[in-house]
C-alpha positions in Angstrom: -9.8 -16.5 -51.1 -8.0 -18.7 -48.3 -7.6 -17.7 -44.7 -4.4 -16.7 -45.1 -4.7 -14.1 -47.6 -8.1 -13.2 -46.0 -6.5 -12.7 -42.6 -3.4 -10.6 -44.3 -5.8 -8.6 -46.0 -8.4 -7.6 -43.6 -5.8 -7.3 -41.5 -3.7 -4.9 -43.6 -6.9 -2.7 -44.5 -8.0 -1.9 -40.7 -5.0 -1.1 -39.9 -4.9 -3.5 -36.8 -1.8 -6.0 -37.7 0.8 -7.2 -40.3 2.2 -10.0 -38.2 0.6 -13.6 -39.4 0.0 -15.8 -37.3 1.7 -19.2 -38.0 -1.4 -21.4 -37.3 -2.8 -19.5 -39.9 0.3 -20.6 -42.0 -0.7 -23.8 -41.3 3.6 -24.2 -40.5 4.2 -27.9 -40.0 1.5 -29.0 -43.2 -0.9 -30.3 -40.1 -2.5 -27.5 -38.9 -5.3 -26.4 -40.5 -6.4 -22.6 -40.7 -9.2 -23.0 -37.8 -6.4 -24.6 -35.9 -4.8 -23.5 -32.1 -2.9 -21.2 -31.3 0.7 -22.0 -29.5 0.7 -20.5 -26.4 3.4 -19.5 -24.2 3.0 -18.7 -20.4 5.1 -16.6 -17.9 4.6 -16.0 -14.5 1.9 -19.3 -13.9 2.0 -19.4 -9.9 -0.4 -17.3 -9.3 -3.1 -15.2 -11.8 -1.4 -16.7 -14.4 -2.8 -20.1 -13.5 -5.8 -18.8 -14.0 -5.6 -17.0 -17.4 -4.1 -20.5 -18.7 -6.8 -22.5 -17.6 -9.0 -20.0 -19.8 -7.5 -21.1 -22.7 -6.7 -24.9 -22.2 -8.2 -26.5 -19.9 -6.1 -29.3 -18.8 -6.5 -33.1 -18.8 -6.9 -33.4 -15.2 -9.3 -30.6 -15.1 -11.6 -32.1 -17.5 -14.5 -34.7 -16.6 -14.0 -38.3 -17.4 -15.0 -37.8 -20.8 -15.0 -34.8 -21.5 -13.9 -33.8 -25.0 -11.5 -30.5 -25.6 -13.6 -27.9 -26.7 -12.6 -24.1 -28.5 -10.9 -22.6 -25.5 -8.2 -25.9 -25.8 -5.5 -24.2 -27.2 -1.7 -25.5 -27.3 0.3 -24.6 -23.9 3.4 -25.0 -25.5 5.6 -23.6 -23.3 5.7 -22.9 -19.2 8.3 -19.9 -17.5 8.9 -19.1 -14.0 11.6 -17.8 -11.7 10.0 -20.1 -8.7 9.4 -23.5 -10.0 8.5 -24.6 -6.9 5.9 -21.6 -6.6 5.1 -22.7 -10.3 4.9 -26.7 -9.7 1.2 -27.2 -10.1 1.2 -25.9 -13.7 4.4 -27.7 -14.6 2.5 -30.6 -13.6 -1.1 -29.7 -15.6 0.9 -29.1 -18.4 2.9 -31.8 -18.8 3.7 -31.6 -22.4 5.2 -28.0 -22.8 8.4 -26.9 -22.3 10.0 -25.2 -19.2 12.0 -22.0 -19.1 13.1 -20.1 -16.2 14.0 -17.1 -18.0 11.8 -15.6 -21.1 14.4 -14.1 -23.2 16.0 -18.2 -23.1 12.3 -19.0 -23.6 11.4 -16.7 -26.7 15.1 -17.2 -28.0 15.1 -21.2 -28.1 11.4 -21.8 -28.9 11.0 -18.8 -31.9 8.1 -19.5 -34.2 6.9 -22.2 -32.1 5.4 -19.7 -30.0 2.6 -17.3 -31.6 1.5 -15.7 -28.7 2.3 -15.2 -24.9 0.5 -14.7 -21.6 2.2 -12.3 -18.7 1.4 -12.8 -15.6 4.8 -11.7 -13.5 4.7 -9.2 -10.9 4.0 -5.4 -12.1 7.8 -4.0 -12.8 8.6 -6.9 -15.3 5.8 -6.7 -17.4 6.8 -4.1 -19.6 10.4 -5.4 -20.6 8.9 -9.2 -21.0 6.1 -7.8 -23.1 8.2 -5.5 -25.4 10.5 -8.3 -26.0 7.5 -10.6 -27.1 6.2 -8.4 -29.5 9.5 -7.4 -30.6 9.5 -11.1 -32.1 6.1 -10.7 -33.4 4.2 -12.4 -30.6 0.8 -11.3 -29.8 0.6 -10.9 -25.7 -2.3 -10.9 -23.0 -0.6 -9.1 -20.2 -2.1 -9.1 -16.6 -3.2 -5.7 -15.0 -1.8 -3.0 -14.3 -0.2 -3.0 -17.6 2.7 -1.9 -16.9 4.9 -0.1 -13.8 5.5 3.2 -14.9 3.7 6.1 -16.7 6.8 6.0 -19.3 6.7 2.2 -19.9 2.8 2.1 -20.4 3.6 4.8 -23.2 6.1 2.2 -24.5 3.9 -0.5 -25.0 1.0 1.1 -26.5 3.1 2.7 -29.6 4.9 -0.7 -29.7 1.6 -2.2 -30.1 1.1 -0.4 -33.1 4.7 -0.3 -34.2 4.7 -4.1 -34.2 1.2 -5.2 -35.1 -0.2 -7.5 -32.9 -3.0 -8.2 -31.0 -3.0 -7.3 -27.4 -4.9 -7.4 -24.0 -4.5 -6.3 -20.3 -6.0 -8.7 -18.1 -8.8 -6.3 -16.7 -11.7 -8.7 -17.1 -14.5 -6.7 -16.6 -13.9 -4.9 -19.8 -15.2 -7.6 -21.8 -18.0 -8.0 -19.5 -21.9 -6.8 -20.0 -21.8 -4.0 -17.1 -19.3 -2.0 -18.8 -21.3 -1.5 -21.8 -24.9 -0.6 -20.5 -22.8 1.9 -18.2 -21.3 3.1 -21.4 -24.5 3.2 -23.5 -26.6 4.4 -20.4 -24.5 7.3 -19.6 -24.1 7.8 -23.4 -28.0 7.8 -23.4 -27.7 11.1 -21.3 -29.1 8.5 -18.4 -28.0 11.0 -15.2 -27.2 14.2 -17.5 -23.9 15.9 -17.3 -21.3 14.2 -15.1 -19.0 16.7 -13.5 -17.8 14.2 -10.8 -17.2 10.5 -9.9 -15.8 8.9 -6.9 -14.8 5.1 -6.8 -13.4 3.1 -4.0 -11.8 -0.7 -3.0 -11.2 -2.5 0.0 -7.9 -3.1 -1.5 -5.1 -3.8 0.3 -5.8 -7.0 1.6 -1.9 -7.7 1.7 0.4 -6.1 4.2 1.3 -2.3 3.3 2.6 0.7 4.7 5.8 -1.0 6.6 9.2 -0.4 6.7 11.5 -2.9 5.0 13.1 -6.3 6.1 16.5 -6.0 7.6 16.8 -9.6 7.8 18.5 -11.7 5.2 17.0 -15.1 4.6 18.7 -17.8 2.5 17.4 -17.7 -0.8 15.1 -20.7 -1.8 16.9 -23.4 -4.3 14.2 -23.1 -6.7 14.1 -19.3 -7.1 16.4 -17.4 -9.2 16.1 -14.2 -7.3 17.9 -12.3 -9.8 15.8 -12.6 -12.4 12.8 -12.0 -10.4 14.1 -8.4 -9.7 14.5 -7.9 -13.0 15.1 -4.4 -14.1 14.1 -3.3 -10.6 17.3 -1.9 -8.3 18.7 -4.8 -6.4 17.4 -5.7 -2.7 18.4 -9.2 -0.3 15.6 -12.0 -1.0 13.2 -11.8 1.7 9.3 -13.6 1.6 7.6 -10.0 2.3 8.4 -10.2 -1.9 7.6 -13.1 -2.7 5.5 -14.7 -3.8 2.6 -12.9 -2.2 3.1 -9.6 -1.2 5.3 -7.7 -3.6 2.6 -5.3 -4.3 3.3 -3.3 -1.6 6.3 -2.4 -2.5 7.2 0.8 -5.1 10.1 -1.7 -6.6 7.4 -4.3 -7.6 3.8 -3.2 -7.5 1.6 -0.9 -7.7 -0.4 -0.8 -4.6 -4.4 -1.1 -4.0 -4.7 1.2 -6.5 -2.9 -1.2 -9.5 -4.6 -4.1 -8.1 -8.2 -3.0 -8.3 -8.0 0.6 -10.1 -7.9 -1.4 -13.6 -11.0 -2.8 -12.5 -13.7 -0.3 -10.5 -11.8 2.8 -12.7 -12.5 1.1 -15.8 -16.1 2.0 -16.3 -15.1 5.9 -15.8 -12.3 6.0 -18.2 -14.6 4.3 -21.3 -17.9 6.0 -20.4 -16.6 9.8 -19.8 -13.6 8.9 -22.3 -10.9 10.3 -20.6 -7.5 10.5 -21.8 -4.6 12.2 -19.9 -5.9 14.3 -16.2 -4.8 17.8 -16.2 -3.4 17.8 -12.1 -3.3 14.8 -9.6 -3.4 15.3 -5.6 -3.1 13.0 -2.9 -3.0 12.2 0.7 -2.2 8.8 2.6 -3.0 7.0 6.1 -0.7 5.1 7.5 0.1 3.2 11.2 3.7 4.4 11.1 4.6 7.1 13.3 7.9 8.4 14.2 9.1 7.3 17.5 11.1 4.2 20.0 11.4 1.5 17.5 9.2 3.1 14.8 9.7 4.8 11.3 7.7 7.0 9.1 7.0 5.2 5.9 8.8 6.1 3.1 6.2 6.1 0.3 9.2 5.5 -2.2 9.3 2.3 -0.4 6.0 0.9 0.4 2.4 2.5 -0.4 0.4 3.3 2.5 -2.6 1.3 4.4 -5.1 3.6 2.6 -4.6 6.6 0.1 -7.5 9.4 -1.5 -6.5 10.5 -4.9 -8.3 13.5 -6.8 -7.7 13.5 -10.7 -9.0 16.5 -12.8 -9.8 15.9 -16.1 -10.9 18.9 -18.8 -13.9 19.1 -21.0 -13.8 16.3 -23.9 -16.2 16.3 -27.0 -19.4 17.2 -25.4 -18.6 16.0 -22.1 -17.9 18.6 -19.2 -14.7 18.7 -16.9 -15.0 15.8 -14.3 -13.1 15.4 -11.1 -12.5 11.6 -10.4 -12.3 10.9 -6.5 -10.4 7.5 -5.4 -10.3 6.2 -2.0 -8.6 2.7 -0.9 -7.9 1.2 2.6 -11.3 0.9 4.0 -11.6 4.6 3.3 -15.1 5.5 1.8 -17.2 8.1 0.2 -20.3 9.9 1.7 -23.1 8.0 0.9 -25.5 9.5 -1.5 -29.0 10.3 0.3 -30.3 9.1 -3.0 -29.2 5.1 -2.0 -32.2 3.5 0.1 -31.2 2.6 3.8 -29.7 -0.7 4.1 -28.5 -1.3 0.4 -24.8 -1.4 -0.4 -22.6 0.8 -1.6 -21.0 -1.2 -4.5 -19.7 -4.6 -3.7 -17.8 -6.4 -0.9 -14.6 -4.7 -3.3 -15.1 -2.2 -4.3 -17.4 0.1 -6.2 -18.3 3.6 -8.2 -20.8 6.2 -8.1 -21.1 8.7 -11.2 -23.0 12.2 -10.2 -24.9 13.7 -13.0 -26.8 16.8 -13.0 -30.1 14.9 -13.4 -29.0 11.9 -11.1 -26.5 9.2 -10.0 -25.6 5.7 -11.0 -23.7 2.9 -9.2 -22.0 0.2 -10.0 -20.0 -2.3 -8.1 -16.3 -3.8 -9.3 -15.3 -4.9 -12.4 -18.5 -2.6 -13.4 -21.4 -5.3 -12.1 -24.6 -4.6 -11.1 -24.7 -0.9 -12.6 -28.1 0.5 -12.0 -29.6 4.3 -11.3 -30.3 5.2 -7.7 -32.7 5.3 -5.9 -33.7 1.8 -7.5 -37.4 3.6 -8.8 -35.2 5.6 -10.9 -33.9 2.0 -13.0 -37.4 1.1 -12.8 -38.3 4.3 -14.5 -35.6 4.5 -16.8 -36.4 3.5 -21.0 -32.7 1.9 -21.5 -31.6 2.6 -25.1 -30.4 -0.1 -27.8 -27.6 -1.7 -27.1 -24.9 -0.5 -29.9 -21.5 -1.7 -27.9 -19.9 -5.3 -29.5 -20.9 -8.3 -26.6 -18.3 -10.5 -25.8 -19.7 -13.8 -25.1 -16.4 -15.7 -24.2 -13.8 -15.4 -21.4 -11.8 -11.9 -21.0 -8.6 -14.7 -22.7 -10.7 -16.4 -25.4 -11.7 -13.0 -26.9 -8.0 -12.2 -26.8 -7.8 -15.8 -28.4 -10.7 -15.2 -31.0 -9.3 -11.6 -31.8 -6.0 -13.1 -33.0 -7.8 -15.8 -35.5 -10.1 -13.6 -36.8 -7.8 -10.5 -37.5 -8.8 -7.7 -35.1 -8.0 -6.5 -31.9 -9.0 -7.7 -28.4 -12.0 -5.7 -26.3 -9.2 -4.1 -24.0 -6.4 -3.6 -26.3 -3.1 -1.6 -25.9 -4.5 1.5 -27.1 -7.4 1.9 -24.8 -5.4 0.2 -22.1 -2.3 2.0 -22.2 -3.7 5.6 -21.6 -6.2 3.9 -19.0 -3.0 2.8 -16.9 -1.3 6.1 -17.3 -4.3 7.5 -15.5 -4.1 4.4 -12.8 -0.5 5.1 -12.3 -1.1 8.8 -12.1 -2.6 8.3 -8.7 0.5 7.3 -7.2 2.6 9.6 -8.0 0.3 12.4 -6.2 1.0 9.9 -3.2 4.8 11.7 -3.5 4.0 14.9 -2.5 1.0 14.6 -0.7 -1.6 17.8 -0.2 0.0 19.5 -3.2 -2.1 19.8 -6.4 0.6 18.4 -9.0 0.1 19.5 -12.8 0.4 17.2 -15.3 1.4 17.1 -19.0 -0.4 13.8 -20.3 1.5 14.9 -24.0 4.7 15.0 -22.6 4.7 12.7 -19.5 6.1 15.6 -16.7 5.2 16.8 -13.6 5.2 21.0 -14.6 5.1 22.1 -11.2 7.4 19.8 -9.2 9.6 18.4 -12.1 11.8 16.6 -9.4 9.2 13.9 -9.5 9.4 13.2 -13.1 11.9 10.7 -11.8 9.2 8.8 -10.7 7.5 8.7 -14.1 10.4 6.9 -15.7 12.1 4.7 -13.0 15.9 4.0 -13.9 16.2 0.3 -14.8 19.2 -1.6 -12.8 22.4 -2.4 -15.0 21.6 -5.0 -18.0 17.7 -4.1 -18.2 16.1 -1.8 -21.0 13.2 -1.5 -23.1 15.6 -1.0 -26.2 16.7 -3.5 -28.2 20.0 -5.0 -27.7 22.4 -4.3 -31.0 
């Protein structure tokens, strides 16, 4: 049997994907089947750099010397709104091809392409990535997966619609922490857990501010149209972009986007939650009403720091859990369990589950998990380890999942209902101090249905999820 049909059929039979991939094809007669993949890149100023260097490391990277090794795969084409924001990779990739917009990109390069990395800002990642795997093309797409509730939906049962292999770029889900948490708590480690509460430092950007009257020019290299996207048109301004767009509703998603995906990742998996039952919130902020001030608008920008309760309802054998968040500096109390002087998590973050028979911590992107006090890990008799180990980078095991005909550690359908529950904490941020019920089935607000508007932003003229007839 040769790759091909090997790939097609395995494929076909666990029901992961029907799309081949066309260095399996071996299309130009050169490529052989344990060839590279063609990669395609948008949004490369900024985490995007990063995710590309995980899978080719380029020549000028490379010691003098230095052979290309498995994660070398082909960068065959570059796209970016800024190319001056985007210069550096332009320059380390010499060879591939450079788009400004993707839809010119995936149009003009077609079956060149066989996968794509997105790394734009949060409120384009859903069209870009529907429209890659629309044309087949397996995509690694940067966390928070999407901007919405609604599109997150989208792109899971597109996933499956369309059969390819997908990732959100929530590295610590291929990491070793978030599988001895898993297979600890699994273990019945601290007992029952009925409640969790997880934090970050996050933001470290500006938040909580009213927005820009002024009206700079618009750099040359920036098409500032197509970096809005589908979201409702605004003046250019550099409180965007490049840097700080996540504090704005249009664009981001907040601290809680930025490093939920992360420190909340751990709880999801190990108390496998699905869709929360009620979110409330509350929010601190330096705005007040007054002589030159304004109250923020948290349709506008999020706030300096937030506290999000989720309620989630017995699953399996696993009781109801409430799932405390806090962000902005603002902390939990510190269990009398944790000796004096040791941190709580890590310098970003962290989580602490409460069983019934005892706690466990671990910092972000799930390191350093261990039962508290520390005589309890001494104590503890950990089980055998039963979860898959992923010994390559968070992108190569995308990579590797693609060539050998399964899906990646932190596919669409674990991370798509994992960012509905991310997302979910900002919309109690709407309606702050009331306890909002939620219909995970259904997507709505059943309480307050005038914030279901929230749940499925209105894309500005000429954007959709659809396909255009």
């Amino acid at each position: 049997m040769d790759r091909r049909h090997f790939i097609k059929t395995s494929a076909a039979s666990a029901g992961l994907f029907s799309i081949v991939p066309s260095y399996v094809l071996g299309r130009d007669g050169k490529t052989p089947p344990s060839g590279k993949l063609n990669i395609a890149a948008i949004g490369i100023g900024g985490m995007g750099s990063a995710n590309l260097h995980a899978v080719c490391k380029p020549l000028s990277r490379r010691k003098d010397g230095e052979w290309p090794d498995a994660n070398s795969q082909n960068i065959v084409a570059l796209c970016d709104v800024d190319w001056d924001y985007a210069k550096r990779m332009f320059d380390e990739y010499p060879e591939a091809k450079r788009f400004k917009d993707y839809r010119v990109m995936l149009e003009e390069m077609g079956d060149k392409i066989d996968a794509v990395i997105i790394a734009t800002p949060d409120h384009t990642h859903a069209c870009i990535a529907m429209e890659a795997m629309r044309r087949g093309k397996h995509v690694y797409v940067q966390k928070p997966l999407t901007h919405s509730v609604y599109e997150a939906r989208m792109l899971t049962e597109a996933a499956r619609k369309y059969g390819v292999v997908t990732q959100m770029g929530n590295q610590g889900h291929s990491g070793e922490g978030i599988r001895l948490i898993c297979e600890w708590i699994w273990d019945g480690a601290i007992g029952d857990i009925r409640e969790v509460h997880a934090w970050t430092n996050r933001p470290i950007w500006p938040q909580g501010m009213a927005r820009p009257t002024d009206t700079p020019k618009i750099p040359k290299t920036l098409d500032w149209d197509l970096w809005l996207g589908p979201a409702p048109y605004r003046p250019y301004h550099p409180a965007y972009h490049p840097w700080d767009w996540r504090a704005w509703v249009d664009f981001g998603t907040g601290a809680l986007g930025d490093m939920a995906c992360h420190i909340l990742d751990p709880v999801f998996w190990a108390l496998k939650l699905k869709y929360p039952t009620s979110v409330q919130g509350s929010y601190a902020t330096n705005m007040k009403e007054g002589p030159g001030r304004k109250k923020l608008d948290v349709t506008d920008s999020y706030p300096l720091g937030s506290v999000i309760h989720l309620d989630y309802p017995a699953r399996e054998s696993m009781p109801a859990v409430k799932v405390h968040w806090y962000d902005g500096g603002l902390l939990p109390e510190r269990p009398d369990e944790l000796e004096e002087g040791r941190r709580m998590g890590d310098s970003s973050g962290g989580v602490i589950f409460v069983g019934d028979k005892g706690k466990l911590m671990c910092g972000c992107y799930a390191k350093n998990p261990q039962l508290i006090p520390y005589s309890e890990m001494k104590a503890y008799k950990r089980p055998a380890k039963t979860l898959r180990r992923v010994k390559t980078s968070h992108e190569m095991e995308w990579i590797n999942a693609i060539k050998e005909g399964r899906q990646a550690s932190s596919h669409f359908d674990c991370a798509g209902p994992f960012t509905e529950m991310v997302l979910m904490g900002n919309l109690g941020l709407y309606k702050p101090g009331h306890k909002l019920l939620w219909d995970g089935e259904n997507m709505k607000v059943t309480n307050y249905p005038e914030l279901n508007k929230y749940v499925n932003p209105t894309y500005r003229e000429g954007w959709s999820l659809e396909k255009k007839v």
